[in-house]
N, C-alpha and C positions, 0 to 999 in steps of 0.2 A: 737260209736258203731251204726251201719247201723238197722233199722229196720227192724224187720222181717214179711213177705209177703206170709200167706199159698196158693196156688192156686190149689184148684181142677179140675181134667180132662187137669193140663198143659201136658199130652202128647199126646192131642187132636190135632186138627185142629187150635180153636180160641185159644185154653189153654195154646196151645207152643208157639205160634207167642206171644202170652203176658209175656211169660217166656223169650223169646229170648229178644222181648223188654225191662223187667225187670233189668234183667244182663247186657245189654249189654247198656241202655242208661240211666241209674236210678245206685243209691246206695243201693237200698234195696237189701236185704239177701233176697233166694226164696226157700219155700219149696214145690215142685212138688210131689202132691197127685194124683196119677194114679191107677188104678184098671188094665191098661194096654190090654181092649176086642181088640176086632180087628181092629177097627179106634183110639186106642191110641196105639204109638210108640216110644221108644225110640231115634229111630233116627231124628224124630221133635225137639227133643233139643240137640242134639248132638254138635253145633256150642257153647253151651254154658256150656256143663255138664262138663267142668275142670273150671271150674269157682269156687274160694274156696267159695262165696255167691250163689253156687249153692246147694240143699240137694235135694236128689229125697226120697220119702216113696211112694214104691206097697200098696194099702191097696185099700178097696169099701169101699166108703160113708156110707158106710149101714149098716155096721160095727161097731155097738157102744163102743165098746172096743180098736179097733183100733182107734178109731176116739178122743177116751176120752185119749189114748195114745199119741196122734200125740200133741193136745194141751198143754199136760203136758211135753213133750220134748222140745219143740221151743216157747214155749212160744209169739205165732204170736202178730204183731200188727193191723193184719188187718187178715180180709179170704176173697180173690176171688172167689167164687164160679161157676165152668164151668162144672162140671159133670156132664153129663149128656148122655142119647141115644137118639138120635134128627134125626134119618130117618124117612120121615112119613110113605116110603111104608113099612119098618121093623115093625113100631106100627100096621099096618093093620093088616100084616101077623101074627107077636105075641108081644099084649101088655104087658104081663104080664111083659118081662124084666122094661120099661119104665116105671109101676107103681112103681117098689122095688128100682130103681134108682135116677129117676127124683123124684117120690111122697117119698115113704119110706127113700132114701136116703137124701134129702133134712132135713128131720123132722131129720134124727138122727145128722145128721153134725147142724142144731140149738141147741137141744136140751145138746150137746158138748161142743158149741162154748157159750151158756149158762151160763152153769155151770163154766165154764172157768170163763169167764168176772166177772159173780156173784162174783169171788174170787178174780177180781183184787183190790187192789188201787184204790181208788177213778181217783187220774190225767189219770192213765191208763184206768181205764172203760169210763172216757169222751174222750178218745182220738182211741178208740177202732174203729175197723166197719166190719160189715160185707156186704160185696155187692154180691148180688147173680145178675149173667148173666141169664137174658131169651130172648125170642124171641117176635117179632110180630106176631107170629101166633097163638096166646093165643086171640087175637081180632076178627079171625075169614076172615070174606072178607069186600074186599068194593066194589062199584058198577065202572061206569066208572069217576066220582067223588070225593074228601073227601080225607082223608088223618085221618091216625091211631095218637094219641096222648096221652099225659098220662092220659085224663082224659074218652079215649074212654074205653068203657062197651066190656067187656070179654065177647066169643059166640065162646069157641075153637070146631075146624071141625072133627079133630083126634086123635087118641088115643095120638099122641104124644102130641100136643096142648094141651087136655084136662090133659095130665099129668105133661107137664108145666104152664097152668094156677093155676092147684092145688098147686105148691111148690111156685106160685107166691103169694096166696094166706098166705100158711103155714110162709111165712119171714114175711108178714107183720102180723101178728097173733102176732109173736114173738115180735113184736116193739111192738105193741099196749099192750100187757098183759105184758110182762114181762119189756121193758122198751130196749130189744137188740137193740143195732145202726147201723139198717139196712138202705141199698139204695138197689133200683131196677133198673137195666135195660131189654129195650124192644129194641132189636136191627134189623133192614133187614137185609136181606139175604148177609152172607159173602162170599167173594171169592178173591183167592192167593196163594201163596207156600204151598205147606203141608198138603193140603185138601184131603181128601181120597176119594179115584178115583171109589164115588158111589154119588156124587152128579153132578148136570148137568152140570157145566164147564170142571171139567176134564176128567168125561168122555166123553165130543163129542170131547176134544183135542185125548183123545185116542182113540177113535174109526175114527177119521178123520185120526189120526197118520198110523193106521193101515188097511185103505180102509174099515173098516167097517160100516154097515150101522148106522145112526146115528138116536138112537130113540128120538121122541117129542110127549109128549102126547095129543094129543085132533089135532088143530089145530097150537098148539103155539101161542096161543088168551093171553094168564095167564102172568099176568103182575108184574112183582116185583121189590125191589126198591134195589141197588145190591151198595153194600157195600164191601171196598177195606179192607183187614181183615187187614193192616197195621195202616190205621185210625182207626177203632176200637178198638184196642186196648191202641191207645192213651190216645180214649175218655175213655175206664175203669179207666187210672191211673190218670185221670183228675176227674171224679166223688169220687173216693177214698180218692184222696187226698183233693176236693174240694167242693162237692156236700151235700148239706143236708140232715144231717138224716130224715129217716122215705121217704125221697124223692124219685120218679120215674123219670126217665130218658129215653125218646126217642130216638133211635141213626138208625139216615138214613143216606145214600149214597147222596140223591137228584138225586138221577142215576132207574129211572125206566124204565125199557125196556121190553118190550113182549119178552116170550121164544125165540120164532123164529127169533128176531132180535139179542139176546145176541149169538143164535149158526149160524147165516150167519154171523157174525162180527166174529165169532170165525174162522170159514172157511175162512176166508178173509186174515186175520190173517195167517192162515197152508198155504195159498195160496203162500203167500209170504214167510214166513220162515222156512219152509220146503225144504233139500234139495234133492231129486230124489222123490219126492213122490210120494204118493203112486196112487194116482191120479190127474188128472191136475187141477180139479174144485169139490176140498171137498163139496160143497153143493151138487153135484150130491147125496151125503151120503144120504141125509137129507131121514129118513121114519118115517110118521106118526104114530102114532100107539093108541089104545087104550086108553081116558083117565082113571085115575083112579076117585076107589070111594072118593068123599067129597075133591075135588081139587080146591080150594079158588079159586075166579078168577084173583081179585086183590089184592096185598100188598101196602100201600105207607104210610111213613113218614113223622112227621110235626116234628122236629127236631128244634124248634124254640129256646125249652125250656135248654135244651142243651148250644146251641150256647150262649144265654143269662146268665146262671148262672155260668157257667165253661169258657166259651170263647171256646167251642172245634169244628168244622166244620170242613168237611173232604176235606182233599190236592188232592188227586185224584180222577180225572174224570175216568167215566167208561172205556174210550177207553187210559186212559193213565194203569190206574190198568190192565184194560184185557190185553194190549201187553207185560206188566212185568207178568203177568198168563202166559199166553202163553208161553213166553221164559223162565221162570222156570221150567216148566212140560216140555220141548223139552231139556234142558239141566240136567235135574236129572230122565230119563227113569230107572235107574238104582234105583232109591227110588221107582217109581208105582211099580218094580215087584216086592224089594222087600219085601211091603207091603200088594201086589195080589198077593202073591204066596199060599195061604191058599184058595184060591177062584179064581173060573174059568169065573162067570157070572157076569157083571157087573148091578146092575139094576138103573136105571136114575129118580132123582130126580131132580124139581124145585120147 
């Protein structure tokens, strides 16, 4: 009998790609916990949902009764934790979704996965884990130096950050008091198939795709360290299956590029695989525009600790992942609309 593997937010962006991974190159049973907002979609797991080790449950993290349900159904051996609302310029505009999901939802899916455990079998509660997925940006910036690691000091910039610092906070609470078998990850900026078409790669493929102007904020000085989401996900089922309790885990690309370099490499890219387009030299697109408020300058990963205790380091290079970006987003135009078809304005994120 295959173990079974809860994952929330698998109808996300990182959450499906780890679900399609799951199904399709693993034995585990998966069960897909969705709330289903407007960047989670069904059609993210569709390649895998006749899968009979597939189970989707609609339900919000934040939901303690759904959530004290879902444990008593399936009886996980583990919970992925991805839930979350991770645009920073959406935090700006309105935090409050991001405290009741990221903050609030966090605490009630511990507080579930708890009381669950509390009630296993001893073999079973040592064999238990719960891994919650965050970000590097809970660290704040770095200068044009250094490098973010598990022992770097929390200074998050935005509402979204400071509302995944707090849930990073809250899992390890739960280790330390109660005794839960948590692991952390802190992972860079992902990009790939199925990314919703309001963070900065898909949208300058789409707006290059469509002659439109292609915005960057500030200069495109802001540097980050850009993670192929196919590796990522690897490294989660290598921490899960591998990594020490109570442990953190750093997970980089070793791929850091300035804005402006990752969207002329993308231009470069529509130059060449684009056919009749829409213009002859997609950089002509390029307009700058306004940065926003509290725009980190730097992100970058020491991914040492990682490589060392799991063996996990990532297979693709920046320019091998962006041309499998690129050629997925030119090949599934038929998934961006429709997923944009509830929304007319794209806003850009790095």
């Amino acid at each position: 009998m295959s173990k079974t593997i809860v994952v929330t937010g698998g109808a996300g962006f990182i959450g499906s790609a780890l679900v399609r991974h799951l199904i399709g190159e693993t034995g585990y049973t998966v069960v897909n916990v969705d709330k289903l907002t407007y960047a989670g979609h069904p059609s993210t797991v569709a390649p895998v949902a006749d899968s009979p080790r597939y189970h989707f449950v609609q339900a919000d993290i934040a939901d303690a009764q759904a959530m004290r349900r879902l444990f008593a159904e399936h009886a996980p051996d583990a919970v992925m934790h991805l839930a979350a609302e991770s645009h920073v310029d959406r935090s700006i505009d309105g935090p409050t979704a991001f405290i009741e999901t990221n903050v609030v939802g966090t605490y009630t899916l511990l507080e579930a996965a708890r009381s669950y455990w509390e009630a296993l079998p001893a073999s079973k509660q040592a064999a238990f884990r719960f891994l919650h997925v965050s970000t590097d940006e809970v660290f704040g910036e770095l200068g044009e130096t250094g490098y973010f690691s598990e022992e770097t000091s929390y200074d998050p910039s935005s509402p979204y950050s400071a509302s995944k610092a707090s849930s990073d906070h809250l899992v390890r609470a739960w280790h330390r008091t109660y005794g839960l078998p948590v692991l952390i990850t802190n992972c860079s900026n992902n990009y790939g198939p199925y990314q919703y078409p309001e963070k900065l790669i898909p949208v300058v493929i789409q707006h290059a795709l469509e002659g439109k102007p292609i915005p960057i904020y500030g200069r495109g000085e802001n540097v980050r360290d850009w993670l192929y989401v196919a590796d990522h996900v690897r490294a989660l089922v290598a921490v899960v299956e591998q990594g020490a309790v109570g442990e953190t885990y750093a997970i980089g690309g070793h791929n850091e590029k300035r804005n402006i370099e990752v969207v002329e490499a993308i231009c470069k890219l529509m130059d060449e695989l684009v056919e009749a387009p829409a213009v002859s030299d997609h950089a002509d697109l390029i307009a700058f525009v306004e940065d926003r408020p509290g725009h980190d300058y730097r992100y970058a990963i020491d991914a040492s600790k990682i490589d060392q205790d799991v063996g996990w380091r990532p297979e693709e290079s920046f320019a091998t992942g962006l041309r499998k970006t690129v050629r997925w987003y030119l090949a599934h135009q038929d998934w961006c609309r429709l997923v944009l078809q509830e929304r007319e304005e794209i806003e850009v994120e790095a």
